[in-house]
C-alpha positions as CSV (number, residue, x, y, z in Angstrom):
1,X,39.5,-1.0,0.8
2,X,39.8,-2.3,0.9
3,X,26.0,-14.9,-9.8
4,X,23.7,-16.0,-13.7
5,X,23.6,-18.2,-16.6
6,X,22.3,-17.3,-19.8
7,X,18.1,-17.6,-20.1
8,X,15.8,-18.5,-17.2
9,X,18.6,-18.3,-14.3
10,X,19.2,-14.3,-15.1
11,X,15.7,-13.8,-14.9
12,X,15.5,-15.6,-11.2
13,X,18.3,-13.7,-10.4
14,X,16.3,-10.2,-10.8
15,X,13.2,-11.3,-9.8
16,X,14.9,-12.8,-6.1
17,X,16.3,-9.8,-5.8
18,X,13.2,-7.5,-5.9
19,X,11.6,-10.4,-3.4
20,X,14.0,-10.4,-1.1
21,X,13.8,-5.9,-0.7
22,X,10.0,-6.5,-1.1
23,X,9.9,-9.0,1.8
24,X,12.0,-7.2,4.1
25,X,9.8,-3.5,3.5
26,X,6.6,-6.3,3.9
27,X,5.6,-4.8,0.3
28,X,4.3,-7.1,-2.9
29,X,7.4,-8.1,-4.7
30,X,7.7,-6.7,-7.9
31,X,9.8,-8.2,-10.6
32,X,12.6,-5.9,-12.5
33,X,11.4,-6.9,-15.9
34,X,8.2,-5.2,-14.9
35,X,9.9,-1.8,-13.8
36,X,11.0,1.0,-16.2
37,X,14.6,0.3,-17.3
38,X,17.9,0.7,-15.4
39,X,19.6,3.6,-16.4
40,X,22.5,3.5,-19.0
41,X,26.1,2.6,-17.7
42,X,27.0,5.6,-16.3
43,X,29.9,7.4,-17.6
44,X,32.9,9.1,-15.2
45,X,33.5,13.2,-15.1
46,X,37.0,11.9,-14.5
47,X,39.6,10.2,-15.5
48,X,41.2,7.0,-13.2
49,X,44.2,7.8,-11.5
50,X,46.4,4.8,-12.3
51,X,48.8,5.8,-9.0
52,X,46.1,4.9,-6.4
53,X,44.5,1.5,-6.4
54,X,42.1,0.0,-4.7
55,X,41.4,-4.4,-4.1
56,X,38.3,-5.8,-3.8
57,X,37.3,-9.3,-2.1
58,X,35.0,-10.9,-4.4
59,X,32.7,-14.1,-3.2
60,X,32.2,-17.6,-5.3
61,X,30.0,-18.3,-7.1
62,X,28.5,-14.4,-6.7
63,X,29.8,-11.0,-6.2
64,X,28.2,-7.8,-7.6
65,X,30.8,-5.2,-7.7
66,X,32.0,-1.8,-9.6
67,X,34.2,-1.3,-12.5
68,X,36.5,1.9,-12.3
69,X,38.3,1.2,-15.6
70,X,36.8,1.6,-19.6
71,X,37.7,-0.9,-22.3
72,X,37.3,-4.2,-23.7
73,X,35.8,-6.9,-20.7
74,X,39.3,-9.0,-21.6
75,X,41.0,-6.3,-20.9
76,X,39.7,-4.6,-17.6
77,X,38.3,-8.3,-16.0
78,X,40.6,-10.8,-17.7
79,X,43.2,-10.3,-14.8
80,X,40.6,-11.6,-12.2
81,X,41.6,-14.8,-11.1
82,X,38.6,-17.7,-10.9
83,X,36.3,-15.8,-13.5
84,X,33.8,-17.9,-14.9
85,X,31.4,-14.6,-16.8
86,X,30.7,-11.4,-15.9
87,X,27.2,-9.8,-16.8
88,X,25.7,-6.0,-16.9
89,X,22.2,-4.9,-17.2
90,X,21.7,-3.7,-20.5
91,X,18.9,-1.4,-19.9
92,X,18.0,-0.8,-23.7
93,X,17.9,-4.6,-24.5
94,X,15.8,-5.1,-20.6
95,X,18.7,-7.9,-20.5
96,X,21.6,-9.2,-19.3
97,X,24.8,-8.6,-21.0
98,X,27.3,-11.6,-20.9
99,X,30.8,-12.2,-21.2
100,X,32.5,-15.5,-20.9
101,X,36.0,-15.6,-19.9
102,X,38.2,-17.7,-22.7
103,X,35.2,-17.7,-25.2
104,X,35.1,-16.1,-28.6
105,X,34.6,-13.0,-29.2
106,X,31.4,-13.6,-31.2
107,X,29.4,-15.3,-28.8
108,X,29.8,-12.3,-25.5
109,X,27.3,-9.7,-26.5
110,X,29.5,-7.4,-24.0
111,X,31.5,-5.7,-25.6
112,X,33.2,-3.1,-23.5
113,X,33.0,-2.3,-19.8
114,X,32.7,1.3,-18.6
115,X,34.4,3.5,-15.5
116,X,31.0,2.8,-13.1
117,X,29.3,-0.3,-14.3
118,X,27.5,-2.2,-11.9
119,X,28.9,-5.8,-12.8
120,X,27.8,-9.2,-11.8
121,X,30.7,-11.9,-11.6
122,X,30.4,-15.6,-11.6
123,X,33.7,-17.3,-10.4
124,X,34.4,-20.9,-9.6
125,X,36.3,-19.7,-6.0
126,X,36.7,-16.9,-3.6
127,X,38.9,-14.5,-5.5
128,X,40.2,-10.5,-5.4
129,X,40.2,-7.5,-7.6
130,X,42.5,-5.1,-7.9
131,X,41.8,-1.6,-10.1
132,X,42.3,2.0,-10.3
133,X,40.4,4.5,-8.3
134,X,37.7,6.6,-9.8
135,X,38.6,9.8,-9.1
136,X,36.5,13.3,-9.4
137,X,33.1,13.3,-8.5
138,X,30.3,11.5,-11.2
139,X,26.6,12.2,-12.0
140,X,24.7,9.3,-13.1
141,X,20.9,9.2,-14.5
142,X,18.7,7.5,-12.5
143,X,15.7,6.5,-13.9
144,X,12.3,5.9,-12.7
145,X,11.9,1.9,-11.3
146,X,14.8,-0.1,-10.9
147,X,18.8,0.7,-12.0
148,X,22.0,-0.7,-10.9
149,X,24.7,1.9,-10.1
150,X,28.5,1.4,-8.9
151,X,29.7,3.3,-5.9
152,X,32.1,5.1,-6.4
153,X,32.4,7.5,-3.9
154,X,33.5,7.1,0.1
155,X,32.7,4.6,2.5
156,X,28.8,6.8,4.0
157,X,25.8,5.1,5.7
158,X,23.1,3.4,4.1
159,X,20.6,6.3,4.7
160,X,23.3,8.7,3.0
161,X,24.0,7.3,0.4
162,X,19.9,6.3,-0.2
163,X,19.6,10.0,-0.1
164,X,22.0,11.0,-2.3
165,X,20.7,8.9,-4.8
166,X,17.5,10.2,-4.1
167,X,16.2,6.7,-3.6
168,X,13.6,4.8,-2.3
169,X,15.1,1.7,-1.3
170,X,19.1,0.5,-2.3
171,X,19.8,-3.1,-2.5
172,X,23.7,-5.0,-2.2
173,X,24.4,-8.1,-2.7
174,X,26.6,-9.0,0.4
175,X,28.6,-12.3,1.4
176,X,26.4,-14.3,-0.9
177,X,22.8,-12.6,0.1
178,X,21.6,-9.5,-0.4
179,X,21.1,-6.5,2.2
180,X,18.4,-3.5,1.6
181,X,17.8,-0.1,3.1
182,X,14.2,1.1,2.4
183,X,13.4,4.4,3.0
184,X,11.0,4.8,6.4
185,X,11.3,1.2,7.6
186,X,12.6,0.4,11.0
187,X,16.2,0.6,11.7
188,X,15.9,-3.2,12.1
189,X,14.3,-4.3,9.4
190,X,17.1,-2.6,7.3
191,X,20.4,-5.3,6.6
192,X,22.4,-2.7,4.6
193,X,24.1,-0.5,7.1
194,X,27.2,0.9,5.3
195,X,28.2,1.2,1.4
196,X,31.5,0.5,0.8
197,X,33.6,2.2,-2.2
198,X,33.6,-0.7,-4.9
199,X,29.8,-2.0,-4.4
200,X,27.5,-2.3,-6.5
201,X,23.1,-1.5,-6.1
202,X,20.4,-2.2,-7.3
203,X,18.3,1.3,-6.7
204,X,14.9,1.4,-6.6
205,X,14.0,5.7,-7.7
206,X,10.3,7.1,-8.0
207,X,11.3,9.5,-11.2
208,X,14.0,10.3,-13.3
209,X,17.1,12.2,-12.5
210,X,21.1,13.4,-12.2
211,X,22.5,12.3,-9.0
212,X,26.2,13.2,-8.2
213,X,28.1,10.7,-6.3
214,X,30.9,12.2,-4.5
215,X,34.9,12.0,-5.1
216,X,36.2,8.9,-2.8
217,X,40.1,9.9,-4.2
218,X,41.1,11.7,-0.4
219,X,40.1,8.1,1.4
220,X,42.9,5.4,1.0
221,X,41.2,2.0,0.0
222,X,42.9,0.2,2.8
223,X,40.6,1.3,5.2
224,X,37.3,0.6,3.8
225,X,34.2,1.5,6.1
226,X,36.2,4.7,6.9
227,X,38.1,7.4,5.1
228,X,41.4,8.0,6.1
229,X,43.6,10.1,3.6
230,X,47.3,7.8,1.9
231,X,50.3,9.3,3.3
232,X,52.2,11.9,3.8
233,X,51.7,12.4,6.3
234,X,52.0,9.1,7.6
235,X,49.7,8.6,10.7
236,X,49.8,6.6,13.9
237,X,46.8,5.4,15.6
238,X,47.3,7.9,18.3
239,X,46.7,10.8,15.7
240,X,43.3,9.4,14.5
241,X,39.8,9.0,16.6
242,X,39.0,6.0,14.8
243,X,38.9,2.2,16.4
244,X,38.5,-1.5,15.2
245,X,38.1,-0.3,11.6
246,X,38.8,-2.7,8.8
247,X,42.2,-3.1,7.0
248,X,42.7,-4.7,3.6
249,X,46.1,-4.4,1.1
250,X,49.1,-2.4,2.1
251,X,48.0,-1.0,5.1
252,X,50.4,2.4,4.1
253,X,49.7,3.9,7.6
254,X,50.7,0.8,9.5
255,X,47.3,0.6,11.4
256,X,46.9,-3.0,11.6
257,X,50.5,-3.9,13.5
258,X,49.4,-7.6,14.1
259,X,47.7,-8.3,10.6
260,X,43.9,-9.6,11.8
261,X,42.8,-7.1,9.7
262,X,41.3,-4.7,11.8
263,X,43.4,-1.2,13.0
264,X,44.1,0.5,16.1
265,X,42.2,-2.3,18.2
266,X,43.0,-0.7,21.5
C-alpha cells in the first residue's frame, strides 16, 4: 500500500474541516470544539507483526495518517524523513497534542504514540512512511460528535467503511484537501470514494459505541485500493480478476512489470 501550529492555526484547522463536510452535505458547519469529544486513542486487540510492512506516501506541508506502532513519538515518527511536528487530538484536554521533531523533551506535551492513532504530520517536503502492519481485528469507542480514528483494516468503499463505523458522515484529508462521505447524500456530492489501509478520519457518530474494524493482515500493502494476499503463492496477472490497480513498494507478485505504478494494465 501501499498540517498545525500551536494556538489559533490548530483551531482553523478543526473548524475548516467541519466546513468543508458541512458545505459539501449543504448543512450549517459546526465547529469540533463545539462537538462532544473524540474518542480516546484507540488501543489494538493485537500485536504488530514486524515481518509484514506497509509504506505510506505522505504530502507537504499536510498528511493525516495512522500509526500502527506504540511508544515514544521519537521513537515510532523520528525515522520519517522531512518531519517538522506531528499532532493528535487529545480528546480529554479538547486539544491538540504536539510534538516537535529535534525539540526537548519538555516542551512536546505528546508523549507516546499508540498502535491506531489518527496523526497529523507537518513536513517541510513530500516524504514516505514505512511501519508495521496492524494485525488482528480492533474495536475502537466512538463517541457521540466528532472523533478521529486510524484505519486499520483493508482497502472497502466509503459507504462500507461509513457503516462499519456506524457513522454519519467520515472525512480524509486527501492530496492536500479533504474528501467526505455523508450518509444519504448524492453519489456526487460525496469526494471520498475508497479508504485506504493507513488513513486517517475524522468521524462524525450520532451516540456512543464499540465498532470493530476488520484485520487487513491477508491484503499485501503493495496493492492499496485492493486486497490481494503476499506470496506464496506467487501470482500472475492472469490468475487474478483485477485491472489497473495501484502498486507501491516491492511489488512481491510482480504486477507492475513496467513500474508506472499501476498492475496488470491490459
Amino acid at each position: 500500500m501501499r498540517r498545525v501550529r500551536s494556538g489559533w492555526r490548530l483551531r482553523v484547522l478543526a473548524a475548516a474541516l467541519l466546513t468543508a463536510a458541512a458545505m459539501v452535505a449543504g448543512a450549517e458547519s459546526r465547529d469540533v470544539r463545539a462537538s462532544e469529544p473524540p474518542a480516546s486513542p484507540p488501543s489494538p486487540s493485537a500485536p504488530t507483526d514486524a515481518a509484514v510492512e506497509q509504506t505510506i506516501r505522505l504530502e507537504a506541508p499536510w498528511s493525516f495518517v495512522t500509526a500502527t506502532e506504540t511508544g515514544p513519538p521519537e521513537a515510532v515518527l523520528g525515522t520519517i524523513p522531512d518531519l517538522i511536528a506531528a499532532y493528535r487530538w487529545d480528546a480529554a484536554a479538547g486539544k491538540f497534542a504536539i510534538w516537535r521533531a529535534g525539540a526537548p523533551a519538555g516542551p512536546n506535551p505528546l508523549r507516546e504514540v499508540a498502535a491506531g492513532d489518527a496523526i497529523w504530520l507537518q513536513l517541510s517536503a513530500p516524504s514516505s512512511w514505512t511501519q508495521p502492519v496492524l494485525t488482528g481485528a480492533r474495536t475502537v469507542a466512538v463517541e457521540d460528535g466528532w472523533n478521529t480514528i486510524g484505519w486499520t483494516g483493508p482497502a472497502r468503499p466509503a459507504l462500507e467503511v461509513l457503516s462499519i463505523l456506524g457513522a454519519a458522515r467520515i472525512v480524509a484529508f486527501v492530496d492536500g484537501r479533504f474528501e467526505s462521505f455523508t450518509l444519504g447524500l448524492p453519489p456526487a456530492l460525496n469526494g471520498l470514494r475508497t479508504v485506504e489501509r493507513g488513513q486517517a478520519l475524522w468521524v462524525q457518530s450520532a451516540g456512543g459505541r464499540s465498532v470493530n474494524i476488520p484485520d487487513a493482515s491477508h491484503c499485501d500493502p503493495s496493492y492499496p485500493g485492493v486486497c490481494i494476499p503476499p506470496p506464496p503463492p506467487d501470482l500472475n496477472c492472469d490468475e487474478i480478476e483485477l485491472r489497473g490497480f495501484r502498486v507501491v513498494g516491492p511489488d512481491p507478485h510482480g504486477f507492475d512489470l513496467d513500474e508506472d505504478g499501476v498492475g496488470c494494465e491490459s
